[in-house]
ZAMARGU-4260 file (C-alpha; in steps of 0.2 Angstrom, whole numbers, plus 5000, padded with zeros to 4 digits):
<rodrens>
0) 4903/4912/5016 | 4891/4899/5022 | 4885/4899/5041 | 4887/4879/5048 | 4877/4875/5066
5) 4878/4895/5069 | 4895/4898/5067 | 4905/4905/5051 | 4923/4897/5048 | 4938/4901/5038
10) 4947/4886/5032 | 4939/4874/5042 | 4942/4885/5059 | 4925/4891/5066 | 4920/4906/5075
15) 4907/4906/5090 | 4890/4907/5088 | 4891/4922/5099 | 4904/4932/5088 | 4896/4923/5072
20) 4881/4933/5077 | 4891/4948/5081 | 4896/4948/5062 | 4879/4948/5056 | 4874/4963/5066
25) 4889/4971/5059 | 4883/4968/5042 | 4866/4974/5046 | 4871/4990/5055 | 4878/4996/5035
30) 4862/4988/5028 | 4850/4999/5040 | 4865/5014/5038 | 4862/5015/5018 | 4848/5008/5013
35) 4856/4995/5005 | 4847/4985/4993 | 4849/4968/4988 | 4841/4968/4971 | 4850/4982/4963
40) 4856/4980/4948 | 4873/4989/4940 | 4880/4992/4924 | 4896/4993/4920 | 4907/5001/4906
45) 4926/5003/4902 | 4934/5021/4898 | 4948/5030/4895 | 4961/5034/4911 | 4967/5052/4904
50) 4981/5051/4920 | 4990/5036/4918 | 4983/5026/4902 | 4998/5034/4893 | 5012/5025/4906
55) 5002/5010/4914 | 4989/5006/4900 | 4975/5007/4912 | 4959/5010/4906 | 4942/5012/4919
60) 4929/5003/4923 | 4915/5015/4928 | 4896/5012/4933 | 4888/5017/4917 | 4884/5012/4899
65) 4890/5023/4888 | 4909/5017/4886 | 4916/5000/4879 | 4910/4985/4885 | 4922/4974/4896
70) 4931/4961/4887 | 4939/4946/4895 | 4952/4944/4882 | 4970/4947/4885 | 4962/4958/4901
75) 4964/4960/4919 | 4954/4967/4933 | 4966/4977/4943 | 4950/4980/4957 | 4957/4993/4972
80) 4953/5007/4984 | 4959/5025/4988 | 4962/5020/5006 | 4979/5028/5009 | 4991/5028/4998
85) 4997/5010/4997 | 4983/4999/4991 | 4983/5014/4972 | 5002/5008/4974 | 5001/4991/4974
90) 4986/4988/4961 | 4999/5001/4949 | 5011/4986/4950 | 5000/4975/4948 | 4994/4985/4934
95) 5012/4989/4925 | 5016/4970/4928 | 5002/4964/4917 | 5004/4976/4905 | 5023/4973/4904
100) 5014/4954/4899 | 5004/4958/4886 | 4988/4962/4896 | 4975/4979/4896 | 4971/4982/4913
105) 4955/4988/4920 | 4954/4998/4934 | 4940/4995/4945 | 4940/5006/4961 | 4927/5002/4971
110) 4927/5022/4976 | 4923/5027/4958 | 4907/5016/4960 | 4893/5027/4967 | 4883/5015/4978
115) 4883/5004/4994 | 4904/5001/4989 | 4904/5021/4992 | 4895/5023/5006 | 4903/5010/5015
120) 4919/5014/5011 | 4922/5033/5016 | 4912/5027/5032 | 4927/5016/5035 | 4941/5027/5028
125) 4937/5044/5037 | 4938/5034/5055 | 4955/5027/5049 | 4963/5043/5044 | 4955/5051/5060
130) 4961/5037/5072 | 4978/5035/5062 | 4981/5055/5064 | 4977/5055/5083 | 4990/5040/5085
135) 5003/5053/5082 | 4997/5065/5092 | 4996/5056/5108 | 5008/5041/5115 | 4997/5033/5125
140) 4983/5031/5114 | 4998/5025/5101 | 5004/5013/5113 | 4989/5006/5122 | 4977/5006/5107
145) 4983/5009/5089 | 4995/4997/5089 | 4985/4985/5096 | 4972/4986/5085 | 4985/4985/5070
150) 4992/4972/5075 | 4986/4962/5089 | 5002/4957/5097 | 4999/4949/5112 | 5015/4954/5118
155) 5009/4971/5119 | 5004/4981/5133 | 4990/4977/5144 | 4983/4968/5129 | 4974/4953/5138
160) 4967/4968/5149 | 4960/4978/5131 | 4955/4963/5124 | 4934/4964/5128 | 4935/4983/5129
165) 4924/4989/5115 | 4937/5001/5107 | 4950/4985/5104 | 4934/4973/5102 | 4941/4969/5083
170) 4961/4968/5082 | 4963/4967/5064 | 4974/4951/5069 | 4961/4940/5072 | 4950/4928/5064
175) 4933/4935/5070 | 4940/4951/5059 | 4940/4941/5044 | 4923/4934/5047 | 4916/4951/5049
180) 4925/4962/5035 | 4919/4947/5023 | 4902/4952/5029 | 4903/4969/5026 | 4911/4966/5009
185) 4896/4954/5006 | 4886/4970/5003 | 4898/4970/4986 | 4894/4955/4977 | 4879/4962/4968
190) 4894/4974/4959 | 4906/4960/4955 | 4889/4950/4947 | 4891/4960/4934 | 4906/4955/4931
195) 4911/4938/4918 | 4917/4926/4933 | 4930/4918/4927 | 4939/4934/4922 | 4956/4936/4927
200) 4958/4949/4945 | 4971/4956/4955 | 4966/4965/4972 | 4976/4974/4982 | 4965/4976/4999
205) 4954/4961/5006 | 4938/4972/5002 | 4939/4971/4986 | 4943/4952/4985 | 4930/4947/4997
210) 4917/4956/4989 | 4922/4948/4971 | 4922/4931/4977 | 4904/4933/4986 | 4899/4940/4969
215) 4905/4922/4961 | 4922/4927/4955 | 4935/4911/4951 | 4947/4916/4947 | 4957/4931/4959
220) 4971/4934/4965 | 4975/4946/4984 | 4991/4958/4982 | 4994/4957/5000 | 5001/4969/5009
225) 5012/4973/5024 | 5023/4961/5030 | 5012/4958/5047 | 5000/4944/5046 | 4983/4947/5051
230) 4968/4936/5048 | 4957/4949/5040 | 4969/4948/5026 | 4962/4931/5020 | 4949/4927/5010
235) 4944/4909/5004 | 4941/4905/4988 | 4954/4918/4982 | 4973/4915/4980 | 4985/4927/4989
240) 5000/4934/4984 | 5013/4935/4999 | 5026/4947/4999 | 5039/4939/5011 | 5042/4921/5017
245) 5042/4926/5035 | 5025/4932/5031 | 5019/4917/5021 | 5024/4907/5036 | 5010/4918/5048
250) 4996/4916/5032 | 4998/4900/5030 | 5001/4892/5048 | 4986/4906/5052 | 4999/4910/5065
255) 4991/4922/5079 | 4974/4923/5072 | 4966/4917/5086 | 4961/4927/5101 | 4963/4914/5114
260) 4981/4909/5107 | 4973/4893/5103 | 4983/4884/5087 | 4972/4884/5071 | 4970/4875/5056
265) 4983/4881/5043 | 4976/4889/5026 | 4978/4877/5012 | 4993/4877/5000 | 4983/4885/4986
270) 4977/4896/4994 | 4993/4908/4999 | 5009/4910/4988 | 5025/4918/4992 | 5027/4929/4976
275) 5039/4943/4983 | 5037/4961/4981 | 5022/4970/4972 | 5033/4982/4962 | 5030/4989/4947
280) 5038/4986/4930 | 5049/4997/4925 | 5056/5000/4942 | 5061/4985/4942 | 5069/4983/4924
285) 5078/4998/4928 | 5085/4992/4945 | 5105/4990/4938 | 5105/5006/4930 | 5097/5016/4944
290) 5108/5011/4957 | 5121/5013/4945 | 5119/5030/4943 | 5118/5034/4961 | 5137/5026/4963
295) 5140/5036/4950 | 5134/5053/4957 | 5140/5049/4973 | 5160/5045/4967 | 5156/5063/4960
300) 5153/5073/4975 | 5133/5078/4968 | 5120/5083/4981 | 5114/5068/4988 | 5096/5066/4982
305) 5083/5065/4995 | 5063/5062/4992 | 5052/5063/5005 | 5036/5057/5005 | 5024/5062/5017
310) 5007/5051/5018 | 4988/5053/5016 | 4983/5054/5033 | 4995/5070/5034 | 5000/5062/5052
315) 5017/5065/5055 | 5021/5087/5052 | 5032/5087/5067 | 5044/5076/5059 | 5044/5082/5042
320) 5046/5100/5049 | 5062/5094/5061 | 5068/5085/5043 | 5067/5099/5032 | 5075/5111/5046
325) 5089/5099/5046 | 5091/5098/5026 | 5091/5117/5024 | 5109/5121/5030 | 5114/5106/5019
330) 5105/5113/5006 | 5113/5128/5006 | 5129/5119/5005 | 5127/5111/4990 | 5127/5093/5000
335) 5108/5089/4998 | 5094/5091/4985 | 5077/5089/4993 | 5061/5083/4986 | 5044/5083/4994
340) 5031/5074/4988 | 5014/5079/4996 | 5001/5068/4986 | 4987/5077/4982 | 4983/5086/4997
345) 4984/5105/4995 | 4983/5108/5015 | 5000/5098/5018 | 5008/5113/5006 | 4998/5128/5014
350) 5007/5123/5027 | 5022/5120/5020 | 5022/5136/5014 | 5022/5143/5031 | 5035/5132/5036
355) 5048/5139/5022 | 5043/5157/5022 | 5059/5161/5022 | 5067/5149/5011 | 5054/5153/4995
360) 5068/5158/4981 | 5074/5141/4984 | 5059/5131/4981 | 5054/5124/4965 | 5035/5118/4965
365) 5029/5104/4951 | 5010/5105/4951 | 5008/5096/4935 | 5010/5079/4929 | 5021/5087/4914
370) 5030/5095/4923 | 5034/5081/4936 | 5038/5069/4922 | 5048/5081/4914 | 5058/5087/4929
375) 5061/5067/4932 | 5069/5065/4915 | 5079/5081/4915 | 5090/5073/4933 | 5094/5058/4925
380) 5107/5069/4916 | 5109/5085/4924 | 5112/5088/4944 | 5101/5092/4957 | 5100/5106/4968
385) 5086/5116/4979 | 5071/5109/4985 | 5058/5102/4974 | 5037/5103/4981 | 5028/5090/4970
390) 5007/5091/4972 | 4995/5084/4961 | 4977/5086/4958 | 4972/5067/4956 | 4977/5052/4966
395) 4985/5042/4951 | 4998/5056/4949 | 4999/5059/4966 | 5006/5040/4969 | 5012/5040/4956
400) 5025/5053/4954 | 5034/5045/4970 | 5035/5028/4957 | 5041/5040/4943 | 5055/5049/4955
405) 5061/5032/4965 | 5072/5033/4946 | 5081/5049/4949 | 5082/5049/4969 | 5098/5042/4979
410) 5088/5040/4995 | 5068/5040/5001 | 5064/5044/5017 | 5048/5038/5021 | 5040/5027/5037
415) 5037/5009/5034 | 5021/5007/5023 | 5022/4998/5005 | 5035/5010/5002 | 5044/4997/5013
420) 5046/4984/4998 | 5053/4997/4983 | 5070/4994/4976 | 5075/5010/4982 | 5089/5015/4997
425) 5078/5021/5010 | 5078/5028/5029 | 5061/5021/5038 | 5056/5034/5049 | 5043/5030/5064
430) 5027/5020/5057 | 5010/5023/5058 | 5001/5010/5065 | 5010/4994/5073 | 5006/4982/5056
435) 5019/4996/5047 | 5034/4986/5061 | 5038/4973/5051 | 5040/4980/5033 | 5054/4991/5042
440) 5062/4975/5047 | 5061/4967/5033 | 5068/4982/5021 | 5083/4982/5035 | 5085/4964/5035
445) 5086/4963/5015 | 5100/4978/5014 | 5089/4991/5004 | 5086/5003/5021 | 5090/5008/5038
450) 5080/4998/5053 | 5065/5009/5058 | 5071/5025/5066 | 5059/5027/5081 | 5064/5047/5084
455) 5065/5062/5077 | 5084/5063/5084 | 5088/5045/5075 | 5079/5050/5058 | 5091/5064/5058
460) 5106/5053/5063 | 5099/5042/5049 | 5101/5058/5037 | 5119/5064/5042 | 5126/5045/5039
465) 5117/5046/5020 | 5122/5062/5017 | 5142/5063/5022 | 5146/5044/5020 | 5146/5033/5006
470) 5147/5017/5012 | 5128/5015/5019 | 5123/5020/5002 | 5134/5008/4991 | 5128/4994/5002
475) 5111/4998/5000 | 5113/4998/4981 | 5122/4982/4979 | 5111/4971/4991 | 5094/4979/4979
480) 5104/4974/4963 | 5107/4955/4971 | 5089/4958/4978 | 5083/4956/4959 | 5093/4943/4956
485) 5086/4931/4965 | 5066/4936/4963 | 5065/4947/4980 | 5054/4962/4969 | 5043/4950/4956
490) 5030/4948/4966 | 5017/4956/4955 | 5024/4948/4941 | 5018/4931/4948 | 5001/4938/4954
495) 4998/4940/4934 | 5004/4923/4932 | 4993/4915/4944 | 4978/4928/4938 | 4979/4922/4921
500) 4990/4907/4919 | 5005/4916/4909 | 5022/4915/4913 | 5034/4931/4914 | 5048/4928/4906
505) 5062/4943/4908
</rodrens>
């Protein structure tokens, strides 16, 4: 990103001098912060991924020398972060797709890279998490700051009043964002150097694509997510894949981005792509024979299925507790098998434990990746009944097993992250962050969930219709199987295509 007359620009639209400079102390406060230094020099090796090589074909790219050197044939650069749960999920489809088309993809996690991407990083992440577990805690500082800063909604409260307080000085809306995360991720390049630059790369958060094309990469590709356009999601000299055509409508207009409401310049046509969904391969091949079988269980009176999946930041305990409380009775009834998917963080089931003390004879717990395959593969044939604790020890098991069980489920319930976009019947229960609004609307809007329930009494509600009626259900299952009729879940499909230039042919 070149400085012109001392302002920085995206497509064409400039940024004062005064917040252009803003962006340059930004990046100076991580250069001071970790000693970053511009000369160093990385090198880079590709190994074995013991967790989901087997399934995905993944193999690692680490920062050493002593495994196989990268190739640029018939591979892809799946480059991601652990930040939450849903960038792992989206570079997973990104990687089935491309292996689905004859590609070996290379996992680059810029967390696994010891360095400035490291340090960096986890300084952003833990204020995230924090920030994300204090906006559930508190309304008001949900209301009149979180959501703001997701989303920058001007219609919003007091928003015009928040605007030049420091806390909201950086809604992730707006194009002086962008300018100053290209920054940060500028202290990147000297990784992605390393790199061939005209390998083929998919990213599925703007850190990762910012800092590959300011190391000289031509040739990637942004998994975007959400379906809430904000300008920090952009990065030029990148293509981006864009999950919805409302939400290719805000990337390319540039819709909002500007802070005084002022009317931008829109991104070029190659530089954004309406793709549809990032989802992965086999979920997608499957779709018919999924929701198949759920019609089927349900014409037989089985317990109706229920995962729940309960997020990184650990943010939402009320809510789970008041959900599991409401299954047990149903439970007990033979009405409703429960499954509980608690990623890989072992506090989330210390509590848990204390939450079901007296429920334990019921409980099945999966702590292996064996296990929880093999448990998956026994319910496509034989019912469900109990609940079901799934924890892993990694994070690509810990995603991953919610991907894996999305085939044996009848209904997720989850709040609106990328879980949002998966072919699956789903209740949205209150999001995180006001971004997570609009993939609620859209999972509503296309027929595969309930609209957002904003309470612990309408998740509930939302329960009781799934469980003793069939119609919500065999709704939701026609409108996925019409869904992948017409394209709405081959979004990571095309990002390959555009990657790499070949064309999926199902």
């Amino acid at each position: 990103m070149k400085k012109a007359n001392g302002k920085y620009s995206l497509y064409g639209n400039d940024l004062s001098v005064g917040k252009s400079k803003a962006t340059d102390r930004w990046q100076n406060f991580f250069v001071r912060k970790f000693h970053y230094d511009p000369n160093e020099k990385y090198t880079l090796s590709v190994h074995p991924n013991n967790y989901l090589g087997p399934i995905l074909g993944i193999k690692d790219i680490l920062r050493d020398g002593t495994g196989e050197p990268i190739s640029v044939k018939d591979s892809v650069i799946i480059s991601t972060i652990r930040m939450g749960y849903g960038h792992y999920r989206i570079a997973m489809a990104g990687a089935s797709c491309a292996k689905a088309m004859g590609f070996t993809p290379l996992w680059l996690d810029l967390l696994a890279i010891p360095g400035i991407t490291t340090d960096v990083i986890n300084w952003c992440n833990v204020n995230y998490s924090y920030f994300s577990r204090v906006s559930q805690q508190s309304k008001l500082f949900n209301k009149y700051i979180w959501e703001i800063l997701t989303t920058g909604d001007p219609s919003l409260p007091i928003l015009d009043t928040l605007l030049n307080n420091w806390i909201v000085t950086w809604p992730w809306r707006f194009l002086k964002t962008n300018i100053k995360d290209y920054k940060m991720s500028e202290l990147f390049r000297n990784l992605y150097e390393t790199l061939p630059s005209e390998m083929p790369m998919l990213t599925s958060h703007m850190w990762n694509c910012m800092g590959a094309v300011a190391g000289g990469m031509t040739n990637v590709v942004d998994m975007v997510f959400d379906n809430w356009p904000m300008a920090f999601q952009l990065t030029e000299g990148a293509k981006h894949g864009i999950q919805s055509p409302s939400a290719y409508y805000g990337f390319r207009t540039m819709r909002g981005f500007d802070d005084k409401a002022k009317i931008l310049k829109p991104a070029p046509e190659d530089a954004v792509y309406f793709t549809g969904a990032h989802i992965d391969h086999e979920l997608v091949e499957n779709i018919e024979i999924d929701c198949d079988a759920r019609i089927k269980r349900m014409k037989n009176n089985e317990p109706r299925r229920l995962l729940l999946t309960m997020g990184g930041a650990g943010a939402q305990r009320e809510l789970f507790k008041a959900i599991i409380e409401y299954c047990l009775p149903l439970i007990k009834a033979g009405k409703v098998a429960l499954f509980v998917n608690l990623g890989d963080h072992k506090s989330n089931w210390t509590w848990l434990q204390n939450e079901l003390k007296d429920y334990s004879s019921s409980i099945e717990t999966h702590f292996t990746w064996e296990d929880t395959q093999e448990t998956a593969d026994k319910l496509r044939d034989h019912p469900a009944k109990g609940i079901h604790v799934f924890l892993h020890d990694n994070t690509f098991h810990a995603v991953y097993s919610t991907n894996y069980l999305m085939r044996v489920i009848d209904v997720m319930i989850t709040k609106p992250s990328e879980l949002a976009f998966y072919p699956v019947p789903k209740i949205f229960n209150a999001r995180v962050g006001g971004h997570e609004k609009w993939g609620a609307i859209r999972g509503a809007e296309l027929g595969e969930g309930t609209v957002e329930a904003n309470s612990i009494p309408q998740t509930l509600q939302a329960i009781d219709m799934l469980v003793n009626h069939n119609d919500l259900l065999e709704m939701f299952c026609d409108c996925i199987v019409k869904n992948k009729s017409i394209g709405i879940y081959d979004g990571a499909y095309k990002c390959v295509e555009l990657a790499t230039g070949k064309k999926w042919k199902r």
